[in-house]
N, C-alpha and C positions, 0 to 999 in steps of 0.2 A: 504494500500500500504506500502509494508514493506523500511523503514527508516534504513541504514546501518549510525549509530551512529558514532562521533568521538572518538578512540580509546586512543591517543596520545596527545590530547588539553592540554594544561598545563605541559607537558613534554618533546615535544620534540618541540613543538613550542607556544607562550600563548594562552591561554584560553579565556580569555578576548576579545573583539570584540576591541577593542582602541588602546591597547598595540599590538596586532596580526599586524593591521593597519600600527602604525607607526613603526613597525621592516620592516615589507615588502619593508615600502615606503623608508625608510634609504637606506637599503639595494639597491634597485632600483635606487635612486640617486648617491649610490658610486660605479654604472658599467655605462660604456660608452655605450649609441649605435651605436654600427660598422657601421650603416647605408648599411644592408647588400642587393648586389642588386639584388635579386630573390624572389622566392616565399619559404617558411620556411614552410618544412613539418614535421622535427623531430628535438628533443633535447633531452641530453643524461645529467640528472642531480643527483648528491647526494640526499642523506635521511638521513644524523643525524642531528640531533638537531640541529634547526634554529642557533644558536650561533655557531652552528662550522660550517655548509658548507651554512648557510643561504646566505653567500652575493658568493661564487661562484655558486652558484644554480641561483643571481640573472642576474650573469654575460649573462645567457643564456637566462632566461626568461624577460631581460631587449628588449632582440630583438623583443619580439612578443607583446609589449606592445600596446594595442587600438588597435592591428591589431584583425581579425576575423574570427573564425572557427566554422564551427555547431557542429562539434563533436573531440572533445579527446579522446584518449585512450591512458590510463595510465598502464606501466608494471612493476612493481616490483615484487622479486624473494620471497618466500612464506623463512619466520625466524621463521616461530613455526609450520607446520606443513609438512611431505613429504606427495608428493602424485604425482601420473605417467600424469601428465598433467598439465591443468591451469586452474584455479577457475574464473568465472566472473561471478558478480551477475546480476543475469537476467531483472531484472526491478526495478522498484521503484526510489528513492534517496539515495544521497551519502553529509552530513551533514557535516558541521564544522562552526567554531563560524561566517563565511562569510557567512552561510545561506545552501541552502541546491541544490546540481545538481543536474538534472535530466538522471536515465540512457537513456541509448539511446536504447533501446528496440528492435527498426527493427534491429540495425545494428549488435546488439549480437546473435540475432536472425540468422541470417545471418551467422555468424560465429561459433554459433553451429551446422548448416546444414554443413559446410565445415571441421569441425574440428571433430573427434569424438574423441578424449581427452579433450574436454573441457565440463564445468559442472561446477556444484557451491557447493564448498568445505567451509562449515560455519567455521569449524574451523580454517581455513586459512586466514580467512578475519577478524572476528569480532576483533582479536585484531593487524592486520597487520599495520607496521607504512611505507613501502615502498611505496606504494601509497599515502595514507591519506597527509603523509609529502609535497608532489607535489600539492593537491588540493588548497591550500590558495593561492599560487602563481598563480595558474591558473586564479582562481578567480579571482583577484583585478587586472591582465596584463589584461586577456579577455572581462571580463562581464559574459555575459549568453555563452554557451556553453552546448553540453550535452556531459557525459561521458560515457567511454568504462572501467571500471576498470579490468583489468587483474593480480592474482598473479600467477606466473609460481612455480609450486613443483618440475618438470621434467626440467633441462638445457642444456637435452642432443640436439644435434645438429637436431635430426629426429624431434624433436619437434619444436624447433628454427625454421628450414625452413620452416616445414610446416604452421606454424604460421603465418611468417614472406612473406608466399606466398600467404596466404588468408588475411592478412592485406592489403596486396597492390591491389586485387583484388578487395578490397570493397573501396579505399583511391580514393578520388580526391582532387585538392584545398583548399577544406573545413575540409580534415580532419588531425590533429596533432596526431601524435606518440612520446609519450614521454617514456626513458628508465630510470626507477629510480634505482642507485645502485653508491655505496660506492667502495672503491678502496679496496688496501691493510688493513687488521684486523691484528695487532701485537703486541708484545711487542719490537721491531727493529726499531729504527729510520732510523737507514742507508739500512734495509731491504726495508723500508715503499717508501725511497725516490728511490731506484733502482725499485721495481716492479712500482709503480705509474710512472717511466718513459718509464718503458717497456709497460703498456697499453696505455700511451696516444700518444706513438709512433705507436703502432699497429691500434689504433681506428682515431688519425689525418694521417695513410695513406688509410684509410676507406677498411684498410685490416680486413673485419667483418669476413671471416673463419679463417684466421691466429692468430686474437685475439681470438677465442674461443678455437682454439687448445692451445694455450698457455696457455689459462686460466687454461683448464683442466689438461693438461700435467704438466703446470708445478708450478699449482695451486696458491689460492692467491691472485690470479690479481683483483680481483670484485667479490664480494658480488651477482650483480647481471649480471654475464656477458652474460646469458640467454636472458634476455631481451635487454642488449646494443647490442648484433647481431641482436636479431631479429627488430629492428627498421631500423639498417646499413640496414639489407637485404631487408627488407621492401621498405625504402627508397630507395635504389637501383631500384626496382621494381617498382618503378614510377617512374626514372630518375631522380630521386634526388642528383645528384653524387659529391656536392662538401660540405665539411666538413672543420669546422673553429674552433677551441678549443679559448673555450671562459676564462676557469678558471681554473686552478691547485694549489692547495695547501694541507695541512695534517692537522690533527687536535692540533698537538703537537708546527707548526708553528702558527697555529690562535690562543694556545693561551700563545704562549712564554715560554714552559715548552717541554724540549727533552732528561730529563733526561735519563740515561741508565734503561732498562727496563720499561719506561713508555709507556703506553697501547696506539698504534695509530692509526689511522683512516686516507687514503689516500681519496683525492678527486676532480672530476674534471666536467667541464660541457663543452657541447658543442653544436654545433646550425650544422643542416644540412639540405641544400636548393638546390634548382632549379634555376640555375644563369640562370640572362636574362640581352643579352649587346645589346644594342640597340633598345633594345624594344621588342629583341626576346628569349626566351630561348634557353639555349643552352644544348649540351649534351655535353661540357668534363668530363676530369674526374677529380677527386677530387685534384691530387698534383698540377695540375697545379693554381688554384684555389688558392690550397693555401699559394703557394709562392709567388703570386701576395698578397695575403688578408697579409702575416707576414715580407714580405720583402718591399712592397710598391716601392717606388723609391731609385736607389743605392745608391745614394749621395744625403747628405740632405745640405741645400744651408747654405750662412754665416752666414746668421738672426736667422736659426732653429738651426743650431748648436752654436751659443751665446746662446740662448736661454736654451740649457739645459746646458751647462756649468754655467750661471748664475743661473740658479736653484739648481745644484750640489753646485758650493758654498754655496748659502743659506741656503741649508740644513748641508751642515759641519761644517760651522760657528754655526748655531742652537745649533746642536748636542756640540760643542766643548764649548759653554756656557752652557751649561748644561740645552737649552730651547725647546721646543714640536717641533715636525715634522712642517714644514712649508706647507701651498697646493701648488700645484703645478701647475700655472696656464697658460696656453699657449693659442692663437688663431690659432696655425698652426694645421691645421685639422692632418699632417704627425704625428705629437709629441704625437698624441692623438691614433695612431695605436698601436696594440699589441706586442709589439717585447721584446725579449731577449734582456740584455744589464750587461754591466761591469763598476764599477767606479773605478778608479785605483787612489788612491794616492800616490804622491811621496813628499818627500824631502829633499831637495839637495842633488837631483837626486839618490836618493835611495826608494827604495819600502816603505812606510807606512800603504797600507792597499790596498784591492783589493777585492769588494766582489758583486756579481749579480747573474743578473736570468738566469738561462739558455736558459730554455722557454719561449716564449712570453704569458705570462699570467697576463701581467696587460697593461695600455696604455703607451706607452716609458716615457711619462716625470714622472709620477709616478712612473716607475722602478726605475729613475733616482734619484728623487727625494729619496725616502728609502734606494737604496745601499748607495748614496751618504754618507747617514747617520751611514750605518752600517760598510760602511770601516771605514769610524772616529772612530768609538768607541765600533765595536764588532768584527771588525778579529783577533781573539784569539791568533796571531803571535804579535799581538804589544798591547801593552798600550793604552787606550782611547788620541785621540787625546786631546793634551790642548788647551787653547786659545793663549797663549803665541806663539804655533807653526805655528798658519794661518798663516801669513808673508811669510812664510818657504815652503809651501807646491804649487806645482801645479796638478791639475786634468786631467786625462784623461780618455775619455770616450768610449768606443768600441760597438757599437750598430751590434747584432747579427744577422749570416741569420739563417733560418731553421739549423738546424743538420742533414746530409746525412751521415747513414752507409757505413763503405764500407768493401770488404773482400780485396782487395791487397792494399798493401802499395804503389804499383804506384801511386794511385790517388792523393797522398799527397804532394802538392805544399809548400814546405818550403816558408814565407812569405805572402803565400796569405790564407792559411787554419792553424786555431787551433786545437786544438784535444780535445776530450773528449772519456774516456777512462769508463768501468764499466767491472768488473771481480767481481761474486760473490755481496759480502758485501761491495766489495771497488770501490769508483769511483773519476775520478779528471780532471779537465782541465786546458788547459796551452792557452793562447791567441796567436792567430798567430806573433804578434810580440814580444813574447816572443823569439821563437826563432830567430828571425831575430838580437835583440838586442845582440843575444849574439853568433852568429855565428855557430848555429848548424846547421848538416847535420839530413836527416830524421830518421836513425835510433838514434842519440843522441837526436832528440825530439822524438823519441817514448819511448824509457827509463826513459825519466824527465819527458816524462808524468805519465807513470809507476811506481815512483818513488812516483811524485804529490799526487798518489791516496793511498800511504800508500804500494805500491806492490815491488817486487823488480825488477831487471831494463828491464830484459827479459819478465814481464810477458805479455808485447804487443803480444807477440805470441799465445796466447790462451786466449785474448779477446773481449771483443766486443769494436771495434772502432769507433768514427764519426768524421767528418772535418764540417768545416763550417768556415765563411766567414766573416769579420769583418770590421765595416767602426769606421775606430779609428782616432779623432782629440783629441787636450786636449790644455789647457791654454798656452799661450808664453810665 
């Protein structure tokens, strides 16, 4: 019975049965579970090397941990050979230093009767790291499982559906669709962070044919954007309709190197389920979902907002001693949701430092926790905060909604919406009380934000715009 070896052990993630172990387990320990409430039929994760997208990869497989499937299927896009369809090895197992899966036999079976591009392509596989990289996580969240290994050569869309239509044909309860692929490949930091916002806007509105025309047209966006539609579509096709982006980040941020021209890798995971309220499932659709899952409750009460402000402190103070990030630890289950947020320092009442997520890609009091630290002593407009200064400064904190495109500037509520602005290679944001503070009208915050982004002051007129919502409290 033929044994499809590990390609990648010791390179892209270790070798070692020990060492493989305790990365996985770390990793799994520093992603929260969303505690998400349906049944999880798909996930959409990175494939470089465990050290750079290992813990956003965990973000997603932290959801399905001890939970139970008889079967996987795993899609990665084929990096070393072309060919006009998809390679899945027909039987046997699939090895790594966790031991060895079993394929799942009937159910390829089954998908060769349905697909007549699909076949088993040796050279595509034996040394492919797009799958292989997903297997050890599978392992150690699952147990036993059997898999479906898939590399796609062909991304064209006739392929995608058809796939993506016999996936869902053969999918119940029992079986996970996972899309393994990488974001943006560049030498452009500022390329790296606009495409990686443009797909994970297109894939968290579970817009799967719009991200794939994008991909192609306007190329770039993923590695393997083949496979993250055909899971969307998949998923779709069993009513799977609501999508939660669990992790975003680049490889140039994981490991604090963004020099100009240095080589980057964008990356992002996500989890998409079958939401059941009450005990029943339901069929909405995915926005709604997920403005519940990123926005939670509008106003957070006076306990939970001391609560990150006292943490903001303690990480500026840290940073301003010159001593290690502090944890961040809360009991309010809100403080522990995914949201975008801003730490703004001032003082006497002047800007000192202002820096955050835009996206909700970590759990708030963690965001909180890190910008806090990084407007002290990394926004490149001011001098590392001193100690001498604490006394002097107050914090405030602006906890973000979703970002909503829009094409007219009517929508834009002076006070109650910030901007975020991306044209090309330039992008910037200005927080809704920016402009309040200082008496603009919408077209003077559409120029500052223009402005913000390195552009000049008209070029809101041929960009891409978004507003969004801001719950801002900060120190007395």
């Amino acid at each position: 019975m033929f044994t499809r070896e590990p390609a990648v052990a010791g390179k892209f993630y270790p070798y070692n049965l020990r060492e493989l172990k305790i990365d996985i387990r770390k990793f799994l320990d520093n992603a929260d579970d969303l505690a998400i409430k349906g049944k999880i039929r798909g996930l959409i994760c990175p494939h470089a090397g465990y050290s750079f997208s290992g813990q956003t990869a965990a973000h997603a497989y932290r959801q399905i941990e001890e939970k139970t499937y008889k079967t996987v299927v795993v899609i990665g896009p084929s990096h070393h050979a072309y060919f006009n369809g998809v390679s899945i090895q027909p039987e046997g197992y699939f090895r790594t230093p966790l031991g060895s899966v079993e394929i799942d036999k009937e159910f390829i079976e089954h998908l060769y009767k349905k697909l007549d591009f699909a076949g088993y392509v040796e050279e595509a596989d034996t040394v492919e790291h797009s799958v292989e990289v997903e297997i050890p996580f599978l392992q150690y969240v699952l147990g036993e499982f059997k898999l479906v290994p898939i590399v796609m050569g062909n991304q064209s869309m006739n392929i995608v559906s058809e796939l993506a239509s016999a996936l869902a044909s053969l999918s119940d309860d029992d079986v996970l669709l996972v899309a393994s692929s990488d974001l943006y490949h560049g030498n452009d930091y500022t390329e790296c962070k606009r495409k990686v916002n443009t797909a994970v806007e297109l894939i968290g509105d579970f817009d799967a044919e719009g991200f794939h025309r994008a991909a192609t047209e306007g190329g770039n966006l993923a590695c393997g954007y083949g496979p993250i539609t055909t899971v969307m579509l998949a998923c779709k096709g069993v009513e799977a309709n609501h999508i939660v982006m669990t992790g975003v980040t680049n490889s140039s941020d994981v490991t604090g190197t963004s020099a100009p021209g240095r080589y980057v890798v964008g990356y992002s995971s996500f989890v998409i389920y079958k939401a059941i309220e009450g005990g029943k499932e339901t069929q909405k659709g995915s926005a709604e979902v997920k403005t519940k899952k990123q926005e939670g409750r509008s106003v957070l009460t006076k306990e939970e907002r001391e609560t990150l402000l006292a943490i903001a402190r303690r990480s500026i103070e840290n940073a301003a001693k010159g001593q290690s990030l502090p944890r961040a630890k809360t009991e309010f289950p809100v403080l522990k949701e995914m949201k975008g947020a801003f730490v703004t320092i001032e003082k006497n009442g002047r800007l000192r430092g202002c820096i955050g997520y835009i996206y909700p890609i970590k759990p708030l009091c963690e965001t909180i926790n890190e910008m806090a630290r990084q407007a002290a002593i990394a926004d490149p407009r001011f001098p590392p905060l001193k100690e001498n200064e604490l006394d002097d400064i107050k914090i405030e904190i602006s906890v973000l909604s979703p970002l909503k495109r829009i094409k007219d500037i009517e929508e834009i509520e002076v006070g109650k919406h910030g901007l975020y602005i991306v044209k090309g290679h330039f992008s910037g944001l200005l927080l809704p009380q920016v402009a309040t503070n200082y008496g603009w009208d919408i077209e003077t915050f559409l120029e500052e934000v223009s402005m913000k982004a390195g552009l000049p002051p008209y070029a809101w007129k041929n960009a891409e715009l978004y507003i969004f919502e801001a719950e801002v409290f900060g120190e007395e």
